[in-house]
C-alpha positions in Angstrom: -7.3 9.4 30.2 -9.1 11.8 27.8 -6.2 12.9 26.5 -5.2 9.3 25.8 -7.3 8.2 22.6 -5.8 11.1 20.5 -2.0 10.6 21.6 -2.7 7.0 20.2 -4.2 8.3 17.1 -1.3 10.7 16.5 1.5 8.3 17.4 -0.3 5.7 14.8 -0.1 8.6 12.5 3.2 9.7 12.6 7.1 8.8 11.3 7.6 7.6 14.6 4.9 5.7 14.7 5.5 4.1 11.3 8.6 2.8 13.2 7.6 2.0 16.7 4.7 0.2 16.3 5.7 -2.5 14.0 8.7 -3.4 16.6 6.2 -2.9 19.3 3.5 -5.6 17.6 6.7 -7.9 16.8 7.9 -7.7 21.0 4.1 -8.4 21.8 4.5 -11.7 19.7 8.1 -13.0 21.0 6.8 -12.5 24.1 3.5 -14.6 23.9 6.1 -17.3 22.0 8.4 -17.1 24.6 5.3 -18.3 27.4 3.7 -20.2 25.3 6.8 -22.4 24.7 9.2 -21.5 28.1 6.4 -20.4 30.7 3.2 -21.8 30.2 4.7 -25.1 27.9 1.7 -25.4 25.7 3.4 -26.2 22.9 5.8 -29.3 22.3 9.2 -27.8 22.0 9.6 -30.1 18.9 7.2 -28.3 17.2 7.6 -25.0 18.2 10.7 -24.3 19.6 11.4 -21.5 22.0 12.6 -18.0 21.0 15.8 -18.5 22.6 16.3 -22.0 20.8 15.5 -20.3 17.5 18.0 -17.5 17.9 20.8 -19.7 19.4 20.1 -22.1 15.8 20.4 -18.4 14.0 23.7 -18.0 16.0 25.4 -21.1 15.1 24.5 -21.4 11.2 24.3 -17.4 10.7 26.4 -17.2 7.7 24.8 -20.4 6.1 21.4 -19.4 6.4 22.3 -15.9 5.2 23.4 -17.0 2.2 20.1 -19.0 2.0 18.1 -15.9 2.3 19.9 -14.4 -0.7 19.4 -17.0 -2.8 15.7 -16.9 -1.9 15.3 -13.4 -2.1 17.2 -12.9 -5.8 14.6 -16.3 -7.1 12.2 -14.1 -5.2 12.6 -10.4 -6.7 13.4 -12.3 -9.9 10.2 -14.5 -10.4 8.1 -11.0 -9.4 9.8 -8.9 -12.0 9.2 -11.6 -14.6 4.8 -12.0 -13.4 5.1 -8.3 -12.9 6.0 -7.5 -16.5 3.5 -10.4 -18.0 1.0 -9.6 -15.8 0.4 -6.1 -16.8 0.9 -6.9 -20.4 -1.9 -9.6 -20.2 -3.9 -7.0 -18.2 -3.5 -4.2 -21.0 -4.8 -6.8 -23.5 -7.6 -7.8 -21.0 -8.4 -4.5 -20.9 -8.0 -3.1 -24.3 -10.4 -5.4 -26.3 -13.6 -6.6 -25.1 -13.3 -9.8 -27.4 -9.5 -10.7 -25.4 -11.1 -10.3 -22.8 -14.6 -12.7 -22.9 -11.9 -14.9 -24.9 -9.3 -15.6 -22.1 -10.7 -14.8 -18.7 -12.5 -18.0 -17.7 -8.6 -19.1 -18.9 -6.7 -17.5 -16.8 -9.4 -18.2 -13.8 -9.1 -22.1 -14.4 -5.6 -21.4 -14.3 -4.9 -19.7 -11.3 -7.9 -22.3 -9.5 -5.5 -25.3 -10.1 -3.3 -26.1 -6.6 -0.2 -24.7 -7.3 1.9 -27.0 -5.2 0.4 -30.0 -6.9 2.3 -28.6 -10.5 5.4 -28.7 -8.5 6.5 -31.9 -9.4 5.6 -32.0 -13.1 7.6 -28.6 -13.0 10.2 -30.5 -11.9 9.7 -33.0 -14.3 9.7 -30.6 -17.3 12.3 -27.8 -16.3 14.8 -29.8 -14.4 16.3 -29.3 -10.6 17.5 -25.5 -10.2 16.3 -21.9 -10.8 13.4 -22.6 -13.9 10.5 -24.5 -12.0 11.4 -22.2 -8.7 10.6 -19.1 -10.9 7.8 -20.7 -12.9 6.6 -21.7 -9.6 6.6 -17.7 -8.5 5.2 -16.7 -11.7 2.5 -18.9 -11.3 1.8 -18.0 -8.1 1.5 -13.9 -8.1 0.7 -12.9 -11.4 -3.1 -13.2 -11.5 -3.7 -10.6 -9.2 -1.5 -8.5 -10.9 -3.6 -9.5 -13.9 -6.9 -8.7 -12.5 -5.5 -5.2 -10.7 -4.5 -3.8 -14.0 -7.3 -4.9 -16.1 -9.7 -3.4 -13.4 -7.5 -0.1 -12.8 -7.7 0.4 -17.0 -11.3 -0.3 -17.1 -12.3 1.8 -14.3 -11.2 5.9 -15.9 -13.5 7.9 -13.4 -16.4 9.0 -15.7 -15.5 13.0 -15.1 -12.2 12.0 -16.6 -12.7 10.0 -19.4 -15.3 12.6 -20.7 -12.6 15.4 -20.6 -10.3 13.2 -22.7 -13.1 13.0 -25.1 -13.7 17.0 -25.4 -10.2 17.6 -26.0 -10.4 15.1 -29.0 -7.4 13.4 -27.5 -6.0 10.3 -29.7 -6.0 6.7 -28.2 -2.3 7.1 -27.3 -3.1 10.1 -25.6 -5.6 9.2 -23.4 -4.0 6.1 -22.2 -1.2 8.0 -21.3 -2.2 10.8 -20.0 -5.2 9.4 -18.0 -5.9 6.0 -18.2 -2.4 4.7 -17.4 -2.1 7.5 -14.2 -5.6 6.5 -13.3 -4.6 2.6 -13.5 -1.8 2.8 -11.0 -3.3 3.3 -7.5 -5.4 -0.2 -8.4 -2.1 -1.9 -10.2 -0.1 -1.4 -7.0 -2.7 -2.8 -5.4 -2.4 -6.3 -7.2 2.0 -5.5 -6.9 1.2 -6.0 -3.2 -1.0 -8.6 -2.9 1.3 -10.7 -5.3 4.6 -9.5 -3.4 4.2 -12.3 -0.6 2.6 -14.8 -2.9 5.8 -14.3 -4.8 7.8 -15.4 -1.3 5.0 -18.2 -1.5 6.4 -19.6 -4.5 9.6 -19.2 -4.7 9.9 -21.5 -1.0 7.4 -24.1 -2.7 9.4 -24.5 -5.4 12.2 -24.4 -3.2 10.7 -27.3 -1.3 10.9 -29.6 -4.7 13.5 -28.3 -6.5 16.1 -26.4 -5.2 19.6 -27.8 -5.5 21.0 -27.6 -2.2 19.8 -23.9 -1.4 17.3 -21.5 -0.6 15.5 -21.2 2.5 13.2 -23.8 1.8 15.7 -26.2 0.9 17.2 -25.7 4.0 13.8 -26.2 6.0 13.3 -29.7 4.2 16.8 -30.4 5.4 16.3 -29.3 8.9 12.9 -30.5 10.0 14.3 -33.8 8.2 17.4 -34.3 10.5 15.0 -33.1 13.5 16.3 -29.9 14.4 13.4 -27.9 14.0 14.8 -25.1 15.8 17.0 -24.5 12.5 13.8 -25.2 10.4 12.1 -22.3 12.6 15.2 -20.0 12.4 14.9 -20.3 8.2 11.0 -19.3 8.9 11.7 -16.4 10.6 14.1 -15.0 7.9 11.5 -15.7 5.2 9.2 -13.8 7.4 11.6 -10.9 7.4 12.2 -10.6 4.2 8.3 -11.0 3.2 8.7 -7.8 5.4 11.0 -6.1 3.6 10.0 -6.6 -0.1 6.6 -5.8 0.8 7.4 -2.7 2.3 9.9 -1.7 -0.4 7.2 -1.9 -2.9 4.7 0.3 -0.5 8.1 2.7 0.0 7.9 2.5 -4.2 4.5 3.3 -4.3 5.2 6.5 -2.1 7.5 8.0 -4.0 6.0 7.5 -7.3 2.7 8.0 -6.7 2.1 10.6 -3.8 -1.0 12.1 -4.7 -2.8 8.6 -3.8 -2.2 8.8 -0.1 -2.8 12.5 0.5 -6.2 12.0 -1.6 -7.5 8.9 -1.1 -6.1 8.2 3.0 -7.7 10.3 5.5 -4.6 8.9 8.1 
């Protein structure tokens, strides 16, 4: 048993690992579904339906509700691109002059405060049925901690750093980027990934109000609506999934493009 506390550690640790686990984590949940709903019935089937119910929904409607997921997915990646680009544009302003800054914050605070779901109809309202309130809806949704990551990752140079730039005589340009940009990016990643499933977030809500006749959350509105909430669940799932994938895309992202932050700042 000694032994056993560092083969953990190690599988945790490695490539295998990175693999293995996740699937292991998602069998430990279908199976305390699966006897929650088949076994020990402590849920109403009607509103959780059973794994096997869920999958045989997937089965019969598995070209329909991919399509969905596309449609959600492209509104999704879309709407993040769009927050992604604003957002770090509006942080860079934040961030450059002190007077932006004490100007528009308590702005965009108010702003993100306000219930997003409750601007859903008067998006509706304004923009019309289709794509424009689902990606306002997304934009809305995820680009204040993008915002606030980029604004705090350009305001936070590391002291040793910003003192070199000033021995060197660097130009404005120059230091932002050479340092202050590279230094920015461990921190504006960190608002990319906390804004990555609010951007899933949105683009079902708006979904929910406003999609004409597709998308995931159109479909669940539909579903739960006719009763057959084993469909609803099955469109869930998916935008589970895909949460998944996009999230882990933009850690993959991260990776590549910045390597030095894990093998400096992670002691895993």
């Amino acid at each position: 048993m000694r032994g056993f506390g560092p083969t953990v550690r190690g599988l945790a640790g490695s490539r295998a690992g990175a693999v293995l686990l996740p699937l292991l984590g998602i069998v430990v949940v279908v199976t305390v579904w699966w006897l929650s709903t088949s076994v020990l019935n402590l849920v109403h089937p009607v509103v959780l339906p059973p794994p096997q119910d869920v999958y045989a929904a997937f089965e019969l409607r598995a070209e329909r509700l991919l399509e969905h997921t596309l449609v959600t997915t492209t509104s999704t990646v879309v709407g993040f691109a769009l927050s992604t680009v604003a957002g770090v544009l509006i942080g860079l302003a934040l961030a450059s002059s002190q007077l932006v800054e004490r100007m528009f914050s308590p702005l965009l605070v108010a702003l993100n405060a306000v219930p997003k779901i409750a601007l859903a109809p008067l998006l509706v309202v304004t923009l019309g049925w289709g794509q424009k309130p689902i990606l306002t809806m997304v934009f809305l949704l995820c680009f204040f901690p993008i915002v606030l990551s980029t604004a705090t990752g350009l305001t936070s140079t590391p002291a040793d750093l910003a003192e070199l730039v000033r021995s060197l005589d660097a130009s404005r340009w120059q230091a932002f980027r050479k340092v202050r940009l590279p230094a920015a990016l461990p921190q504006i990643f960190v608002g990319l990934k906390v804004a990555m499933p609010l951007a899933t977030i949105g683009a079902v809500i708006g979904e929910f109000q406003a999609a004409e006749e597709q998308g995931l959350g159109f479909m669940i509105v539909q579903t739960s609506g006719m009763g057959d909430t084993a469909a609803a669940w099955a469109a869930i799932v998916l935008i589970a999934a895909m949460s998944i994938v996009l999230y882990f895309s933009l850690v993959l992202i991260e990776r590549l493009f910045l390597p030095w932050v894990r093998e400096t700042t992670s002691a895993r």
